[in-house]
C-alpha positions in Angstrom: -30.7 37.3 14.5 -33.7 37.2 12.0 -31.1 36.0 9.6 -29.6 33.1 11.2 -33.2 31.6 12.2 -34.0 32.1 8.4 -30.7 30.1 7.6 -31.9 27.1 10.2 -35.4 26.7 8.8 -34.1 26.3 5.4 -31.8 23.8 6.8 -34.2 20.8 6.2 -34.0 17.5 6.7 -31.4 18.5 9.5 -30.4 14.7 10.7 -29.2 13.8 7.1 -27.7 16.9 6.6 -25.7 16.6 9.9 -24.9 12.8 8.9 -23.4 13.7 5.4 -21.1 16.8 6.9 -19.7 14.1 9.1 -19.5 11.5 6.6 -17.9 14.1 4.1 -14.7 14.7 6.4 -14.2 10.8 6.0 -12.0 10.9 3.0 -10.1 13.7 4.5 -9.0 11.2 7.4 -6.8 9.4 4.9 -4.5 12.2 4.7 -5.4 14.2 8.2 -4.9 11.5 10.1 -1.4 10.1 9.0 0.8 13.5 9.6 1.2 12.6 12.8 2.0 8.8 12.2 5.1 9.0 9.1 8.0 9.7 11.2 7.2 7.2 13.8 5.9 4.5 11.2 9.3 4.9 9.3 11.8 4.4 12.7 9.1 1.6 13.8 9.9 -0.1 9.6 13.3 1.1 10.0 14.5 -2.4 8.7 12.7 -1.7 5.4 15.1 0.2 3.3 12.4 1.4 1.1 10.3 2.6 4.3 11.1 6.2 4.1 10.0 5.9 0.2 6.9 3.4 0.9 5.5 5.9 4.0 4.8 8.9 2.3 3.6 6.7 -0.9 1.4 4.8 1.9 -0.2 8.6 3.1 -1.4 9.5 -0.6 -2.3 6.5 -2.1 -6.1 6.0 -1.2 -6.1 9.9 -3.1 -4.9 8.1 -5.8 -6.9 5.1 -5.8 -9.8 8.1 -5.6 -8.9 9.4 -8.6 -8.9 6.2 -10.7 -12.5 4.7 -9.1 -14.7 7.7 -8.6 -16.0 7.4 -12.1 -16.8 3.7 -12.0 -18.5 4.4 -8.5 -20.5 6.8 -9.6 -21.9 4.5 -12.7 -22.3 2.0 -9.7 -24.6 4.9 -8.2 -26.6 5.7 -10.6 -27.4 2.1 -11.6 -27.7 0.8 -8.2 -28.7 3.4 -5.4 -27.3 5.8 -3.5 -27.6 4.6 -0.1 -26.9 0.5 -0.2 -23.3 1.4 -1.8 -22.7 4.3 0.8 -23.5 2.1 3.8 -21.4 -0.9 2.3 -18.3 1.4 1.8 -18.0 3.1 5.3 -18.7 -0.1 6.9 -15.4 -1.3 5.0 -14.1 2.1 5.8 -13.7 1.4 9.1 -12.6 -2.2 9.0 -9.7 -1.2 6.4 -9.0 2.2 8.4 -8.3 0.4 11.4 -6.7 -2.7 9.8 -3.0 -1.6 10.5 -3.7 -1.3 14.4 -3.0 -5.3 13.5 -0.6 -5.5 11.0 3.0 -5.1 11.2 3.8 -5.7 7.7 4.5 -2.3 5.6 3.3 -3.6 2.2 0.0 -5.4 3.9 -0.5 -1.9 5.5 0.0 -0.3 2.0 -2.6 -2.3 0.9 -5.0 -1.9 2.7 -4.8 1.7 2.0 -5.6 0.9 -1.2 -8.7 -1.0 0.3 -9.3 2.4 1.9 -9.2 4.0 -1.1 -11.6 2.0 -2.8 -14.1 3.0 0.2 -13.7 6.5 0.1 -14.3 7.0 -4.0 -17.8 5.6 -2.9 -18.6 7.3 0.4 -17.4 10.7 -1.4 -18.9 10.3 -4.9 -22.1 9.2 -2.9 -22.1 12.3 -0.2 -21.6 14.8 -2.9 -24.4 13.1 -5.4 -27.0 13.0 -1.8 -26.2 16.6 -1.3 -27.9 17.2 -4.2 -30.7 14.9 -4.6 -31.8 16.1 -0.8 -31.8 19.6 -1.5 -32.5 22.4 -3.9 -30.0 25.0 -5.2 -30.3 27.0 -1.6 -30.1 24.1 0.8 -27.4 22.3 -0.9 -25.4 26.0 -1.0 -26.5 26.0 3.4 -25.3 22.0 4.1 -21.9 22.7 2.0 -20.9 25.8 3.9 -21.7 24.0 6.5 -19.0 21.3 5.8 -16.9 24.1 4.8 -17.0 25.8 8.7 -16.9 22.2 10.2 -13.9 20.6 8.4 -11.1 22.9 9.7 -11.9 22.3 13.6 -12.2 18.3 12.4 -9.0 18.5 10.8 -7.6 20.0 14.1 -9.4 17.4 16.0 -8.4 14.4 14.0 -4.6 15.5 14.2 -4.7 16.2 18.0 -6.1 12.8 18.6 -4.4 10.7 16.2 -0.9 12.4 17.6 -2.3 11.7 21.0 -2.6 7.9 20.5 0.6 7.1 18.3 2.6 8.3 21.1 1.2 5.6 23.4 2.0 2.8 20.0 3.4 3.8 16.5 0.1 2.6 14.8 -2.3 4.1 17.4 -4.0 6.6 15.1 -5.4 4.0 13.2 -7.4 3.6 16.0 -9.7 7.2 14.5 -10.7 5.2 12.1 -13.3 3.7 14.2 -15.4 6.3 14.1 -16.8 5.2 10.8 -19.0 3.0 12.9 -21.0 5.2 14.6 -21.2 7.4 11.3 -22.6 4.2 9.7 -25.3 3.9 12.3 -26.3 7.2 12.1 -26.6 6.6 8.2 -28.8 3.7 8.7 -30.6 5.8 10.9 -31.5 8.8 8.8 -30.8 8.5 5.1 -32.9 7.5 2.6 -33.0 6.4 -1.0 -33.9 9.3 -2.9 -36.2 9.2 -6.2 -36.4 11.0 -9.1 -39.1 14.1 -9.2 -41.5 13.5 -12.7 -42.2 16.6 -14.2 -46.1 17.1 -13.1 -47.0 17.0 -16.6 -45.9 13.7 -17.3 -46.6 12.4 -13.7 -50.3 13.5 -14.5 -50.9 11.9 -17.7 -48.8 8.7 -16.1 -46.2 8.7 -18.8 -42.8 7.2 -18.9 -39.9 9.6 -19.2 -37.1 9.0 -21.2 -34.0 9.0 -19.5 -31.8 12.1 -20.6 -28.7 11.7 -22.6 -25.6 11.8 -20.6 -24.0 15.6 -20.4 -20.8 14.7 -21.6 -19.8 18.3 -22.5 -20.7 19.4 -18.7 -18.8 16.3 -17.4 -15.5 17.5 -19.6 -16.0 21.1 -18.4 -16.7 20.1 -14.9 -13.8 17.6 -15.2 -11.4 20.1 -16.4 -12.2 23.0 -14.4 -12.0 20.9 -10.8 -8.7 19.4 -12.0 -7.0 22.6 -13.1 -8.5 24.5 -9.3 -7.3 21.1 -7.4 -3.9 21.4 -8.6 -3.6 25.4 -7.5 -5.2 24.7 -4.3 -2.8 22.0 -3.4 0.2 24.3 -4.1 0.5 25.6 -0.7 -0.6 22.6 0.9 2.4 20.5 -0.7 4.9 23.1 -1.1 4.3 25.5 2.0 7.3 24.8 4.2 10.0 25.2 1.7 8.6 29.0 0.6 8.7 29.5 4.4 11.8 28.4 4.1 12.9 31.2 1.4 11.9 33.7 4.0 13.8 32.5 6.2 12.3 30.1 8.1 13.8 26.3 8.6 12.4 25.1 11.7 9.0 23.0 11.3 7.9 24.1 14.8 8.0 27.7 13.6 6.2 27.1 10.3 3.4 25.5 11.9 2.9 28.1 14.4 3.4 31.2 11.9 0.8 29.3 9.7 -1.7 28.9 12.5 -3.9 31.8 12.0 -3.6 31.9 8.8 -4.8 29.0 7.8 -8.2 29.9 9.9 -9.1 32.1 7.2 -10.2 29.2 5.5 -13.2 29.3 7.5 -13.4 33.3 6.4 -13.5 31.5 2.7 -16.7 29.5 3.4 -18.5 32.7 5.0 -17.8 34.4 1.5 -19.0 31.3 -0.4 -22.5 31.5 1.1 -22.1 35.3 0.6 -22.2 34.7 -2.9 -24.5 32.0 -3.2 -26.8 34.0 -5.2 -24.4 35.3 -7.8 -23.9 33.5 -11.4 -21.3 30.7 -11.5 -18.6 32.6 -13.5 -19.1 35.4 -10.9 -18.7 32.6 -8.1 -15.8 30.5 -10.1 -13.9 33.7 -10.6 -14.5 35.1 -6.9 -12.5 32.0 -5.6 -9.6 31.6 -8.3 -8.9 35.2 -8.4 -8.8 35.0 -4.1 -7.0 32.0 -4.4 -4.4 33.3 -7.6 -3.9 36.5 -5.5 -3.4 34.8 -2.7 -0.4 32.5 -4.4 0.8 35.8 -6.5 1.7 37.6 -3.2 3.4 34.7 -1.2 5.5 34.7 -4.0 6.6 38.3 -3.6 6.7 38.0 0.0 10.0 39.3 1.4 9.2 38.8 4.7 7.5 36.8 7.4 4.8 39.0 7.8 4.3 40.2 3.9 4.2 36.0 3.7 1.5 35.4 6.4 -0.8 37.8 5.5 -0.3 36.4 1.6 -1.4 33.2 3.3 -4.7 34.6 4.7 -5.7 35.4 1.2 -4.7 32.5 0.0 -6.5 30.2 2.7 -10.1 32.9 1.9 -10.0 31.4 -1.7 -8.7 27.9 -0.6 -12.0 28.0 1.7 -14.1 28.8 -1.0 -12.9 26.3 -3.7 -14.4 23.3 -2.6 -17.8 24.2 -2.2 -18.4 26.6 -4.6 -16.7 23.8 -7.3 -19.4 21.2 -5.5 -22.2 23.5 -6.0 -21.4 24.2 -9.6 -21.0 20.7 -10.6 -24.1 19.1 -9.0 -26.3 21.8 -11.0 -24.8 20.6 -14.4 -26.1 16.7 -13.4 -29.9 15.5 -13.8 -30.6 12.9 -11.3 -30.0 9.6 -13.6 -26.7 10.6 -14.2 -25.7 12.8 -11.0 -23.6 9.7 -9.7 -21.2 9.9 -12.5 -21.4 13.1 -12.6 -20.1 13.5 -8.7 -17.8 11.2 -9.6 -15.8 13.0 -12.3 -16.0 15.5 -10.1 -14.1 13.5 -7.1 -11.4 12.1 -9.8 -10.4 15.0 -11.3 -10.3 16.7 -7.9 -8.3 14.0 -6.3 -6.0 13.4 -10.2 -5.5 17.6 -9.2 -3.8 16.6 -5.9 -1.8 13.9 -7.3 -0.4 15.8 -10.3 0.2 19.2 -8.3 3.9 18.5 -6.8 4.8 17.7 -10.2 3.5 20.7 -12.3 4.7 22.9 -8.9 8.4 21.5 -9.6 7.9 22.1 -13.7 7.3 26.3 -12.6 9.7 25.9 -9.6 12.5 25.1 -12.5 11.2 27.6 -14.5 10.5 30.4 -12.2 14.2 29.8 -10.4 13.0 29.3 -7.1 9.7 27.9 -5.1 8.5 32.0 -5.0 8.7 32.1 -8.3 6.8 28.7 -8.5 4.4 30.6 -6.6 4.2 33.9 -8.9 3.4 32.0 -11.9 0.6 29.7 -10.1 -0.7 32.9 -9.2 -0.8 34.7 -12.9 -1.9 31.9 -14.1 -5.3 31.3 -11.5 -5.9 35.2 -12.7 -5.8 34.8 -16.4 -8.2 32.1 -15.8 -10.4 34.3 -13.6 -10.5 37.1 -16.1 -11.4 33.9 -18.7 -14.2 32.7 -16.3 -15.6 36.1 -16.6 -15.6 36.3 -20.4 -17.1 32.9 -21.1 -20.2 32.2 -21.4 -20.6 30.2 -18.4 -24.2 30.7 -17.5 -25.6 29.4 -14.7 -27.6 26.6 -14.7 -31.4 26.7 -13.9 -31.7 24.6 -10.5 -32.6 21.1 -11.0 -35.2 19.2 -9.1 -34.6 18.0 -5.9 -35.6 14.5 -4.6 -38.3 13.2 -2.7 -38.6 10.3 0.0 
């Protein structure tokens, strides 16, 4: 008990934090919210005969458009603000998430999930720089895990309603978009521009500080670590079914239910996250890819149902802990003047991971004979890393100053 009231108090500046775990799951909704909608959008486009190609494109292209903009937001960031940009963008959030409800023309639908896209490289280049500028090393760590818990019962939440409403019209779930309004208001509510904190030597003798060079050897490492964990940790997520499939199981109904527990123990993965919290980032890096490598390993030696499920709960512990610890690792290798573009590599490589996945999955699935074997050599390959993580010198960075109002 003594614990959790000395987790609350250092959860400071509560109404912000609350605000950017909301505004966090935004970018998610792009992909959360359209499961529900593809099979009714492509009978409702049946006309189209590209829809069934155009659909799925339609689902992944604001992760895309992610991918190629997050850098240029974040430059946008750091030379403009943080909070005039993130206002702007989930204002036009909403407007272009909701658009379709209108529209019943695929390709002006496809594009404004390309609009979309465009507002969620800001709003999540933004949340992650924010996170950091609000908090030191130990708040950031509390407010992430927090997203962490929050974002599975969202995800739940979001799919629930969305289904609910596109069975009363086939672009219903659009209709979640909405709620980027009320997150906006809350945003102009309680966040605030955040400033730079001098070093007290300098502040005292009223000098100017120079602006520090750009990190560009963090940014690579950053870059190319997030990329390499985005693509294992979309390998189940892309590719789950048909290794269901090998087991025996066809029917999507039964997949979803076998995988319901499971996939809970992504919640499990945040509670180790904070767990480690203290340790040194190689410790932390290596915690989650080897979870998440032995995770993949064994559904790939699964020969059963239930050797594959519980395979799965290992592999959702280190899929719970990827994100965050990745976040927290990256926004300590940024200074303030450059944390925008920073955060932003950080959300392009991520969301260049999830595009490029399917396609290294299918380069191991041809080479490994089946999607197991895909599997197996995903895993040995997140392990060899891990034991790499543990050998380099990655040293953790000393924390960096947090910002003041």
């Amino acid at each position: 008990m003594r614990a959790f009231r000395d987790f609350l108090r250092d959860l400071t500046l509560r109404p912000q934090g609350a605000t950017l775990v909301l505004a966090g799951f935004l970018p998610i909704f792009a992909i959360v919210s359209m499961f529900p909608l593809v099979a009714s959008m492509i009978q409702h486009f049946a006309s189209d005969p590209d829809a069934r190609a155009k659909v799925p494109l339609m689902v992944t292209a604001p992760g895309l458009t992610i991918a190629i903009l997050s850098p240029f937001a974040g430059y946008f960031v750091d030379r403009f603000g943080r909070r005039r940009p993130l206002l702007i963008a989930t204002f036009f959030y909403g407007f272009f998430g909701a658009a379709p409800y209108l529209l019943d023309d695929l390709d002006l639908i496809f594009a404004s999930r390309l609009m979309l896209g465009v507002c969620e490289a800001a709003i999540l280049t933004v949340i992650n720089t924010l996170i950091a500028d609000y908090w030191e090393d130990r708040g950031r760590r509390n407010w992430l895990f927090l997203q962490g818990v929050a974002g599975p019962f969202l995800s739940t939440g979001v799919i629930i309603l969305s289904g609910t409403v596109a069975s009363i019209r086939w672009n219903g779930g659009f209709l979640v978009y909405l709620v980027a309004f009320p997150i906006w208001l809350a945003m102009l509510l309680f966040l605030f521009e955040p400033k730079a904190t001098k070093p007290e030597s300098a502040a005292a003798a009223g000098a100017r500080v120079a602006k520090p060079p750009f990190p560009l050897g963090a940014a690579v490492l950053v870059g190319a670590m997030t990329l390499f964990s985005a693509m294992l940790y979309y390998v189940f997520i892309v590719n789950g079914s048909l290794v269901f499939a090998e087991v025996g199981v066809t029917d999507p109904g039964q997949v979803g239910e076998l995988s319901a527990i499971p996939t809970l123990f992504i919640i499990v993965g945040a509670f180790c996250f904070r767990l480690l919290a203290g340790r040194s980032n190689p410790v932390q890096i290596a915690a989650f890819l080897g979870t998440l490598g032995l995770g993949l390993a064994a559904i790939g030696f699964a020969h059963d149902v239930q050797q594959l499920r519980l395979a799965l709960c290992i592999q959702q512990i280190g899929a719970g802990m990827a994100v965050p610890t990745l976040i927290a690792w990256a926004q300590t290798k940024f200074p303030f003047e450059h944390r925008g573009r920073g955060m932003g590599i950080w959300s392009s490589a991520f969301f260049l991971g999830q595009f490029v996945s399917p396609a290294m999955v299918h380069q191991f699935d041809l080479f490994g004979g089946s999607m197991q074997g895909a599997f197996r050599l995903a895993g040995f390959i997140a392990l060899a890393v891990t034991v790499g993580a543990l050998a380099l010198p990655l040293r953790r960075s000393s924390p960096l100053p947090s910002a003041k109002s």
